[in-house]
PDB file with SEQRES, HELIX, SHEET and CRYST1 records, atoms N, CA, C and O in Angstrom:
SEQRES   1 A   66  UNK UNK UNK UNK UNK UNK UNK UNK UNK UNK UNK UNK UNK          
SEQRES   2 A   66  UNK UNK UNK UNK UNK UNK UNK UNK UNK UNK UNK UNK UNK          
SEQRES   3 A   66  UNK UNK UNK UNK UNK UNK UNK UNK UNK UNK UNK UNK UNK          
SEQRES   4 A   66  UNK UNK UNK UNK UNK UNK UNK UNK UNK UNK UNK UNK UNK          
SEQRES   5 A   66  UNK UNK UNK UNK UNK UNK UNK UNK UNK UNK UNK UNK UNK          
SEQRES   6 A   66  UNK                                                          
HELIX    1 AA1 UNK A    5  UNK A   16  1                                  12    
HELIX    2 AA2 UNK A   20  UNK A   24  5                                   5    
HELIX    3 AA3 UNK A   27  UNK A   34  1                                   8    
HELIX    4 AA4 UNK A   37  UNK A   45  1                                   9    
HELIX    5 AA5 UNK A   56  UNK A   63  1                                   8    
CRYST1    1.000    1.000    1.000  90.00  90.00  90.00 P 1           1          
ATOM      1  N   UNK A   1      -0.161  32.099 -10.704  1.00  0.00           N  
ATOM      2  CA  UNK A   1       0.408  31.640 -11.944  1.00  0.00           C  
ATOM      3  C   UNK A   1       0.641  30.125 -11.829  1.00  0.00           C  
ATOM      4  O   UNK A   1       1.316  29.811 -10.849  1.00  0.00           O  
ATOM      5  N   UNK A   2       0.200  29.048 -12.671  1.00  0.00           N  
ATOM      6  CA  UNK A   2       0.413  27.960 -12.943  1.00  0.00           C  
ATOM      7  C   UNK A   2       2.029  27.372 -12.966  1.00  0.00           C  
ATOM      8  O   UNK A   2       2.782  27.912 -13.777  1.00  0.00           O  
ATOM      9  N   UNK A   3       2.513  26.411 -12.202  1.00  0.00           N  
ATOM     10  CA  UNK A   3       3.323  25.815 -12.492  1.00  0.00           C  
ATOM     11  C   UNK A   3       3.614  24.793 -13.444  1.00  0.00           C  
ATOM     12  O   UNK A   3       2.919  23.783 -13.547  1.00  0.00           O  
ATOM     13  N   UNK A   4       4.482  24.992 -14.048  1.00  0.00           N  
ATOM     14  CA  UNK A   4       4.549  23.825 -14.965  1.00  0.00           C  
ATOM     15  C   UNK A   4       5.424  22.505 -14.911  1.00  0.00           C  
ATOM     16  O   UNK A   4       6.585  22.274 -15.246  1.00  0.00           O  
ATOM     17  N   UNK A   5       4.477  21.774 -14.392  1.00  0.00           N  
ATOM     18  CA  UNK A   5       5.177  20.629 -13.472  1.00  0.00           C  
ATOM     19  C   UNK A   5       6.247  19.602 -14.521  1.00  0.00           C  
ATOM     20  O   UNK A   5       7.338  19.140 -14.186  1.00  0.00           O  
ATOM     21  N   UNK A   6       5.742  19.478 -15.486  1.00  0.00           N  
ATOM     22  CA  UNK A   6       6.434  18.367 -16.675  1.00  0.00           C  
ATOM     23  C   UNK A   6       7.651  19.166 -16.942  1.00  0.00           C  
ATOM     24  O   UNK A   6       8.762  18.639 -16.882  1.00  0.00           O  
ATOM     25  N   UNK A   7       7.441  20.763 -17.315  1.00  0.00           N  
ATOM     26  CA  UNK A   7       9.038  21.154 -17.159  1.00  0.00           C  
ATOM     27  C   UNK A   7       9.880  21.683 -16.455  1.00  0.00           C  
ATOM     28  O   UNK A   7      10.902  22.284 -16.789  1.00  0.00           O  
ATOM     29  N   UNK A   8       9.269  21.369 -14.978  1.00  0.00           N  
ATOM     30  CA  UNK A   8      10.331  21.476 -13.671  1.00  0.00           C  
ATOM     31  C   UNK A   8      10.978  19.682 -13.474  1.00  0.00           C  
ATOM     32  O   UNK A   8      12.033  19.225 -13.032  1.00  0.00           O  
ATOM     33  N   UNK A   9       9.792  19.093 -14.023  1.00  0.00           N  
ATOM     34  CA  UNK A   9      10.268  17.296 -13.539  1.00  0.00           C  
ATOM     35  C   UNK A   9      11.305  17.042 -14.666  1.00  0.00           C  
ATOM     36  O   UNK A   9      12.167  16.199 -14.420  1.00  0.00           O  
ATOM     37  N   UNK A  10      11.329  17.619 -15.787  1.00  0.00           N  
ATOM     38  CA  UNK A  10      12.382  17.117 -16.989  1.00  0.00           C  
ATOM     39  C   UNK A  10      13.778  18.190 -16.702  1.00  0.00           C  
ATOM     40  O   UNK A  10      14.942  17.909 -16.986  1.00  0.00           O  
ATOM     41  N   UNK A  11      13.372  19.265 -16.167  1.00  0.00           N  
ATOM     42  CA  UNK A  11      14.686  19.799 -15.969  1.00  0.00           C  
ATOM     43  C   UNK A  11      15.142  19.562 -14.451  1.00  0.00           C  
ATOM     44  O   UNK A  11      16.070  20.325 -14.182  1.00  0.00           O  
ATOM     45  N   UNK A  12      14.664  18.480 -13.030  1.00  0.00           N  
ATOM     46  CA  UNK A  12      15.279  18.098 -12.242  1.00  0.00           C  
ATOM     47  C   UNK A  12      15.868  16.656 -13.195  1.00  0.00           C  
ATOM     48  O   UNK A  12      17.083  16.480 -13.282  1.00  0.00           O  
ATOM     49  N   UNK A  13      14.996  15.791 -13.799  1.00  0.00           N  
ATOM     50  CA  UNK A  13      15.781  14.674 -14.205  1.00  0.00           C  
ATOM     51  C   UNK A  13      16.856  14.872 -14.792  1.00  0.00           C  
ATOM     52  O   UNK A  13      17.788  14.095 -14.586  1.00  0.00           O  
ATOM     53  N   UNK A  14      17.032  16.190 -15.859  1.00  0.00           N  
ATOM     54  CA  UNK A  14      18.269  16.134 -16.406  1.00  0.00           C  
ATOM     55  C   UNK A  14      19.295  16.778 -15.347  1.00  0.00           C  
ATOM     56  O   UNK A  14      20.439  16.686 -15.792  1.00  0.00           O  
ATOM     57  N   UNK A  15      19.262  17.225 -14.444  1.00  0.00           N  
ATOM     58  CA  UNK A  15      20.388  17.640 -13.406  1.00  0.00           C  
ATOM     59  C   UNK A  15      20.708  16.478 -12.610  1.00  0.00           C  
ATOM     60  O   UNK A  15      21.803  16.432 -12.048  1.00  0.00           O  
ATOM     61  N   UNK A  16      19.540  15.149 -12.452  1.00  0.00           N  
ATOM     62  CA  UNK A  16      19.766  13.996 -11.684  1.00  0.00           C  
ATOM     63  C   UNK A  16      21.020  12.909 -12.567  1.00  0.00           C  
ATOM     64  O   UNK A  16      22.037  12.246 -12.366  1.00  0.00           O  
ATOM     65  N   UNK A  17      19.954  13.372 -13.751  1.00  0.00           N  
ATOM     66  CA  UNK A  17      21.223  12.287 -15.123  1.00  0.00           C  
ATOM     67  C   UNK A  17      22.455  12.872 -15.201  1.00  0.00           C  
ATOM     68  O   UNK A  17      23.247  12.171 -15.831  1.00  0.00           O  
ATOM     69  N   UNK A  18      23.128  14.400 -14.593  1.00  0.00           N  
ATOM     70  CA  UNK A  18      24.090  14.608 -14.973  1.00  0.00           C  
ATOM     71  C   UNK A  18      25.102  14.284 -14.150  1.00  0.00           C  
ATOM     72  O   UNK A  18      26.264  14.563 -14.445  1.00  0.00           O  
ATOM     73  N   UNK A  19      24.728  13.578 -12.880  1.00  0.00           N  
ATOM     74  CA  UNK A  19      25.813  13.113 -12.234  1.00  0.00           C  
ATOM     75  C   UNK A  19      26.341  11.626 -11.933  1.00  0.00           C  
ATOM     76  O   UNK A  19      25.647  10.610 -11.979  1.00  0.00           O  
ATOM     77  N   UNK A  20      27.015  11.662 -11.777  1.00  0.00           N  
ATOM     78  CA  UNK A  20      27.740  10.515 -12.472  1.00  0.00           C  
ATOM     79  C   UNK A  20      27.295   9.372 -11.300  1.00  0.00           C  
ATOM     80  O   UNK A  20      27.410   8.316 -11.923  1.00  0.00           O  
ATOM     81  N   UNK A  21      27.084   9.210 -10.651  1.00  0.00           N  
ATOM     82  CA  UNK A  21      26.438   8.024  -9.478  1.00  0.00           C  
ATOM     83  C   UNK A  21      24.990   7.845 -10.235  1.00  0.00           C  
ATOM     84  O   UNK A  21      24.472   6.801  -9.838  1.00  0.00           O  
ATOM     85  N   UNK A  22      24.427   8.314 -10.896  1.00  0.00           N  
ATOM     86  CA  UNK A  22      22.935   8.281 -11.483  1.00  0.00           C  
ATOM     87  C   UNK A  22      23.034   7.530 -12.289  1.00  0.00           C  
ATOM     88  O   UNK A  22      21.949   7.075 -12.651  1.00  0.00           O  
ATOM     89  N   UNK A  23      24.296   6.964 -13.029  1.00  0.00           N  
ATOM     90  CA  UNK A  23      24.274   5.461 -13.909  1.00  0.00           C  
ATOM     91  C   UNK A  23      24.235   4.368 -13.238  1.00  0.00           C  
ATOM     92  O   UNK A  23      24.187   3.329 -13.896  1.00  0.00           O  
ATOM     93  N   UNK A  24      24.242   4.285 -11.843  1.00  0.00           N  
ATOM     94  CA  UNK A  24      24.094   3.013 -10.797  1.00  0.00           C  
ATOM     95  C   UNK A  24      23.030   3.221 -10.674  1.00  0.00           C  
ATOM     96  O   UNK A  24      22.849   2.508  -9.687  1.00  0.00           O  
ATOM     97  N   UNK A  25      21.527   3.896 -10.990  1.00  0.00           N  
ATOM     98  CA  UNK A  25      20.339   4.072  -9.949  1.00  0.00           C  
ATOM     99  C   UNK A  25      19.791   3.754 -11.366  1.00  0.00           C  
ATOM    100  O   UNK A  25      20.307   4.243 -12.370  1.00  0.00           O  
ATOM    101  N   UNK A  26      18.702   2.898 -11.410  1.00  0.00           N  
ATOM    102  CA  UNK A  26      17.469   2.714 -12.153  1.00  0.00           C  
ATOM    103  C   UNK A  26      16.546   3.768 -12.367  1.00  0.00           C  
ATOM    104  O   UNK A  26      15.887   4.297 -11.471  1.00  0.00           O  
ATOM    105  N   UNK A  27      16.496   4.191 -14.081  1.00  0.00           N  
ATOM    106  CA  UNK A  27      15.664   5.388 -14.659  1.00  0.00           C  
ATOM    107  C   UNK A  27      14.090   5.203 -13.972  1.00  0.00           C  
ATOM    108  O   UNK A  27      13.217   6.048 -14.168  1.00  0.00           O  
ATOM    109  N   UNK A  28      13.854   3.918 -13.105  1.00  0.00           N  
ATOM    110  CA  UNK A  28      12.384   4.201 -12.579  1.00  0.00           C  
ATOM    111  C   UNK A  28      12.736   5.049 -11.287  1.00  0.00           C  
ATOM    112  O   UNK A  28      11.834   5.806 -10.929  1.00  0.00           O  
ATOM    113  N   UNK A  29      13.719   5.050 -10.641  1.00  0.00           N  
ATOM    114  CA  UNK A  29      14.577   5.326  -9.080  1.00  0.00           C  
ATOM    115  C   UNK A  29      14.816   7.055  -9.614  1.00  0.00           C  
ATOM    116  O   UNK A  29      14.223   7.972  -9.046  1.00  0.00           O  
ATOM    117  N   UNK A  30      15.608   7.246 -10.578  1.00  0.00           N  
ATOM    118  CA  UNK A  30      15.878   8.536 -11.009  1.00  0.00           C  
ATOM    119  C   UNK A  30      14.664   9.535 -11.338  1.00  0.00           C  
ATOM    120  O   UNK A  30      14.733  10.733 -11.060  1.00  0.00           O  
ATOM    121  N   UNK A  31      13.405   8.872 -12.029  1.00  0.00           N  
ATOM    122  CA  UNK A  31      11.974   9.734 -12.274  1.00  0.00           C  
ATOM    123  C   UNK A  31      11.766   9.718 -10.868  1.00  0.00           C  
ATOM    124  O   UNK A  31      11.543  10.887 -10.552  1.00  0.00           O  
ATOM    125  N   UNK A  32      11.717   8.851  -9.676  1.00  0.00           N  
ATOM    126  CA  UNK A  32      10.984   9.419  -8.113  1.00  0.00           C  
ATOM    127  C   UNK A  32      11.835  10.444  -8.358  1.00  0.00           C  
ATOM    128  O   UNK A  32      11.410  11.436  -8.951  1.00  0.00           O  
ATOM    129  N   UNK A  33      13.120  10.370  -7.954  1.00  0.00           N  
ATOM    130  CA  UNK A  33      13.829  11.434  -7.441  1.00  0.00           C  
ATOM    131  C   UNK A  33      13.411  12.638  -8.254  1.00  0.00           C  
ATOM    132  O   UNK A  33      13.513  13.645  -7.555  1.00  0.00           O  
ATOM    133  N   UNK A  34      13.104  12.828  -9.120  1.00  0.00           N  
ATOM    134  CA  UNK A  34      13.302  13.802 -10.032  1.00  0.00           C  
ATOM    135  C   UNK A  34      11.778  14.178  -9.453  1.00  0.00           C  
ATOM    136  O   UNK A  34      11.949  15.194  -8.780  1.00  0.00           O  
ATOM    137  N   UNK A  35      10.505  13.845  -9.421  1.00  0.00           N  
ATOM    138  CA  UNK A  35       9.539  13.834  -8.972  1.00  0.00           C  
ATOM    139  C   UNK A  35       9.055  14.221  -7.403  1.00  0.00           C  
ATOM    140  O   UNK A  35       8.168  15.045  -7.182  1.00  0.00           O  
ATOM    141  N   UNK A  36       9.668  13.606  -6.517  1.00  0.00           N  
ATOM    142  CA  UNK A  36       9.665  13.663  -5.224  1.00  0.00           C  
ATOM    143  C   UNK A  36      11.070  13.914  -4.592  1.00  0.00           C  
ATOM    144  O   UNK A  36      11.231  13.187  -3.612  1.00  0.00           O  
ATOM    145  N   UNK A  37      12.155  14.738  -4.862  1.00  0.00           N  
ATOM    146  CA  UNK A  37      13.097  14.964  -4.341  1.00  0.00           C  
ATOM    147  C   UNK A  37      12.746  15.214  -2.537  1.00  0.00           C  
ATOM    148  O   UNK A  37      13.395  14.647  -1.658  1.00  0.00           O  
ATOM    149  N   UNK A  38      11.555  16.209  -2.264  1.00  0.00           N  
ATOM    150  CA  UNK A  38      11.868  16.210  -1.026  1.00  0.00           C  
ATOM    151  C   UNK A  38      11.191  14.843   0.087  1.00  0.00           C  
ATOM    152  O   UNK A  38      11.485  14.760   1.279  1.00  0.00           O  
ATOM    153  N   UNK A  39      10.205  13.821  -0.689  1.00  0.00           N  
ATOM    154  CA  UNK A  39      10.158  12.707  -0.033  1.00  0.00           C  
ATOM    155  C   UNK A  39      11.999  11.428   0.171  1.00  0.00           C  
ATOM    156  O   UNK A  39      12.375  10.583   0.983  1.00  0.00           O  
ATOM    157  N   UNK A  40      12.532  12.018  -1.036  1.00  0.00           N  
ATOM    158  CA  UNK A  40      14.006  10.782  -0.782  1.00  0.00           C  
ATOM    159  C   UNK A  40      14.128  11.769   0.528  1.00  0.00           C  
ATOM    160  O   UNK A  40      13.905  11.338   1.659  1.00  0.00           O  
ATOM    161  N   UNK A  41      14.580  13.420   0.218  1.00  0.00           N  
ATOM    162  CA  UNK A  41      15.453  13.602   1.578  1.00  0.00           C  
ATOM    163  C   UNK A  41      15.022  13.052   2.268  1.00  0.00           C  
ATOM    164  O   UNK A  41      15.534  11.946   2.440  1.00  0.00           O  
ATOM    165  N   UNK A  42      13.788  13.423   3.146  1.00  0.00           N  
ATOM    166  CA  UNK A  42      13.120  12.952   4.033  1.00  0.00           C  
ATOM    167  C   UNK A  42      13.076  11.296   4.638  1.00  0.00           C  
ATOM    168  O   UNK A  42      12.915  10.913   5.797  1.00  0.00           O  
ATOM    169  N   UNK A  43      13.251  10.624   3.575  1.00  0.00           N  
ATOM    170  CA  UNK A  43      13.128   9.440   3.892  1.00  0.00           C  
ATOM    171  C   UNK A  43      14.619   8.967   4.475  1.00  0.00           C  
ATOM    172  O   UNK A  43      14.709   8.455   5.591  1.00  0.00           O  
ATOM    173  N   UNK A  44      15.889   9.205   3.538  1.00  0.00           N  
ATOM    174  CA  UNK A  44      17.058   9.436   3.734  1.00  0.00           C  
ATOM    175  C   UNK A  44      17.254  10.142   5.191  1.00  0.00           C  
ATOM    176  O   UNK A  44      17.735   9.314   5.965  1.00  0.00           O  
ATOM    177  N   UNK A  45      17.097  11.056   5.640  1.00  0.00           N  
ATOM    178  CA  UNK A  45      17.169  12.322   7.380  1.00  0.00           C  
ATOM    179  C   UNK A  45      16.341  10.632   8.005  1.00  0.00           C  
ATOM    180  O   UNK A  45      17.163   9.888   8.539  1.00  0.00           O  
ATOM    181  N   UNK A  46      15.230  10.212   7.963  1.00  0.00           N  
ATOM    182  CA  UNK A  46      14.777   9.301   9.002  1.00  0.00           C  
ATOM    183  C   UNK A  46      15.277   7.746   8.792  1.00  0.00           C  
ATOM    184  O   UNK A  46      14.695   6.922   9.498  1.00  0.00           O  
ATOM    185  N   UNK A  47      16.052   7.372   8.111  1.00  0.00           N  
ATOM    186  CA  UNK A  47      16.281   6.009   7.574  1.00  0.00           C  
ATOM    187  C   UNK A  47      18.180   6.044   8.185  1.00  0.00           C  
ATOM    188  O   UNK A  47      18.828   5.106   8.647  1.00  0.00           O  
ATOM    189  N   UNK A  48      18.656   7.606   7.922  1.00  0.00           N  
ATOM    190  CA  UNK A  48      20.071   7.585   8.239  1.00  0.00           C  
ATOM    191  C   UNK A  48      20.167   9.375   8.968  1.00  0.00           C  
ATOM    192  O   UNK A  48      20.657  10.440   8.593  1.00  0.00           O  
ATOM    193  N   UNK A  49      19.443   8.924  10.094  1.00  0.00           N  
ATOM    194  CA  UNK A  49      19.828  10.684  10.440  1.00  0.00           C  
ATOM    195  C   UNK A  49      20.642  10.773  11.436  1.00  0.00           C  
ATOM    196  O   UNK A  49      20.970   9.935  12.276  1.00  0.00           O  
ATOM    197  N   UNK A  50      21.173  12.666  11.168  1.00  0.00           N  
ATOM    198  CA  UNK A  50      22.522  12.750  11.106  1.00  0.00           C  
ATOM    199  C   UNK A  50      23.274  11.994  13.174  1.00  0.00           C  
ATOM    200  O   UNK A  50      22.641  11.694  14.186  1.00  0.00           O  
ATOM    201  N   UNK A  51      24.522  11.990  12.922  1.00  0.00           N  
ATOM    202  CA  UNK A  51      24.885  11.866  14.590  1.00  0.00           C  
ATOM    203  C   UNK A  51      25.578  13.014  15.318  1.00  0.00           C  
ATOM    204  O   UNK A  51      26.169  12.988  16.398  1.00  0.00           O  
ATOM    205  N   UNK A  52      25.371  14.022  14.480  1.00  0.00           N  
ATOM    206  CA  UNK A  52      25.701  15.240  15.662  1.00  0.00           C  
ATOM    207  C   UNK A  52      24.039  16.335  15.138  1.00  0.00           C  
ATOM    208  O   UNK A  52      23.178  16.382  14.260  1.00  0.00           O  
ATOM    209  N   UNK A  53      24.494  17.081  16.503  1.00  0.00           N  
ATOM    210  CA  UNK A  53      23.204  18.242  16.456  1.00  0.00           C  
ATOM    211  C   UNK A  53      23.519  18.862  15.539  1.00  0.00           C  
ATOM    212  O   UNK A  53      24.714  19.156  15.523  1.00  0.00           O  
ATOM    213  N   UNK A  54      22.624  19.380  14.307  1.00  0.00           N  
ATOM    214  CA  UNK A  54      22.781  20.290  13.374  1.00  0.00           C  
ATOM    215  C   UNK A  54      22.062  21.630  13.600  1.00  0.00           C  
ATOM    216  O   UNK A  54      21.495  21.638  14.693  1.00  0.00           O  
ATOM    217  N   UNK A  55      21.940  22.562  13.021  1.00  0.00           N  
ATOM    218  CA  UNK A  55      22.021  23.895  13.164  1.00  0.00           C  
ATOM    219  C   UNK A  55      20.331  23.846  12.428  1.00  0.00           C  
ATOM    220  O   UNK A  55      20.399  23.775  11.201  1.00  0.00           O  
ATOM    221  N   UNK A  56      18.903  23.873  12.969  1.00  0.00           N  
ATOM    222  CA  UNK A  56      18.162  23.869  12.371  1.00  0.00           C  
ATOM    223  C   UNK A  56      17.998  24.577  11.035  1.00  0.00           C  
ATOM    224  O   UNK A  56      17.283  24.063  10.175  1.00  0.00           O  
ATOM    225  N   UNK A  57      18.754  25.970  10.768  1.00  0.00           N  
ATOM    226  CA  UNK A  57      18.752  26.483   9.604  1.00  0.00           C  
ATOM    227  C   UNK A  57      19.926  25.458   8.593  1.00  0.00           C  
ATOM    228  O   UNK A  57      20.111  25.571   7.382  1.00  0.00           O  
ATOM    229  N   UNK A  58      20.468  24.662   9.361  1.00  0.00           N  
ATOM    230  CA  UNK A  58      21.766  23.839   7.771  1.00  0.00           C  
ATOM    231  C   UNK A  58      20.762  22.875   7.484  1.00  0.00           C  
ATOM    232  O   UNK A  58      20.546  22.530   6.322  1.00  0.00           O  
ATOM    233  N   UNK A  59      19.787  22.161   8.973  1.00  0.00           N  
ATOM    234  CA  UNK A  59      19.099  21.117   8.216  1.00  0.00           C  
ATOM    235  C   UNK A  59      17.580  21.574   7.319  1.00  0.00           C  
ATOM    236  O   UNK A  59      17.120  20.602   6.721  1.00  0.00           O  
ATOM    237  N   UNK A  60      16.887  22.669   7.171  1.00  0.00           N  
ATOM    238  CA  UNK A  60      16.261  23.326   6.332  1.00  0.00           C  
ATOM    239  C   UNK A  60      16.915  23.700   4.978  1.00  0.00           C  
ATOM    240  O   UNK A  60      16.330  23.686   3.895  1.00  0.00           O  
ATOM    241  N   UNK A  61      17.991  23.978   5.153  1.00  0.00           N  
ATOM    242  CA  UNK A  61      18.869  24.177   3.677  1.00  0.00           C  
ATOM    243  C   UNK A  61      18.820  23.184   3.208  1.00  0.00           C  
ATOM    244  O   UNK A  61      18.109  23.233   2.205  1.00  0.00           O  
ATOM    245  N   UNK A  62      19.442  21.678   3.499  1.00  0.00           N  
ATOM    246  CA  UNK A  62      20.045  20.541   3.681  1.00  0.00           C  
ATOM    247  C   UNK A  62      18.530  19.947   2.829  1.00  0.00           C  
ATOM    248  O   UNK A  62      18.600  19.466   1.698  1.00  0.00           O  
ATOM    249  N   UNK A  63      16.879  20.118   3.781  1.00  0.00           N  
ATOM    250  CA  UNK A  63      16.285  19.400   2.854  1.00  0.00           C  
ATOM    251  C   UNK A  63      15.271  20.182   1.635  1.00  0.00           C  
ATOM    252  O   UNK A  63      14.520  19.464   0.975  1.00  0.00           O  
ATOM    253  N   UNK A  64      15.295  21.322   1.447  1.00  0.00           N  
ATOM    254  CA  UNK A  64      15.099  22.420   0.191  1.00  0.00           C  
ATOM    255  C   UNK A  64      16.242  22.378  -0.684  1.00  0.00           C  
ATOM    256  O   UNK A  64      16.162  23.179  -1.615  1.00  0.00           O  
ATOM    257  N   UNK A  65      17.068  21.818  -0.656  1.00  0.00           N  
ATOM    258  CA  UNK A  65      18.354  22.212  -1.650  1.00  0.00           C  
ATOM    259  C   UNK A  65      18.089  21.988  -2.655  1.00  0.00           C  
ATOM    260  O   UNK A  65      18.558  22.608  -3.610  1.00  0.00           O  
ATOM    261  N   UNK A  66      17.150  20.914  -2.770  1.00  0.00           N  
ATOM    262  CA  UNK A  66      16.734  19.575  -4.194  1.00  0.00           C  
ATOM    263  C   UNK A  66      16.192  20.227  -5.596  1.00  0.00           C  
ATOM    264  O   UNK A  66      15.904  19.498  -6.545  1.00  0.00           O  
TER     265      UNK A  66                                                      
END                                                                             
């Protein structure tokens, strides 16, 4: 079955617009996210990763949550 990508990307943007730190981030910054949620985690885990050992199943939750 086909995914329908335009209305999974408009219904992550509107869950991105609904929080309130998302009026500091630029609507070009908010479409990645909304688009590539699991490239930010990812980039975010290697740019600031964590300083204690995590539980490989919290950090699998941690980057699917999106």
């Amino acid at each position: 079955m086909p995914i329908d990508l335009g209305m999974e990307w408009t219904d992550r943007l509107e869950r991105v617009d609904a929080l309130a730190v998302s009026k500091k981030i630029s609507a070009e910054d908010r479409s990645h996210l909304a688009a590539l949620p699991e490239v930010v985690v990812l980039t975010h885990l290697i740019l600031d990763p964590p300083t204690s050992a995590l539980d490989p199943k919290e950090l699998y939750l941690a980057t699917t949550a999106c």
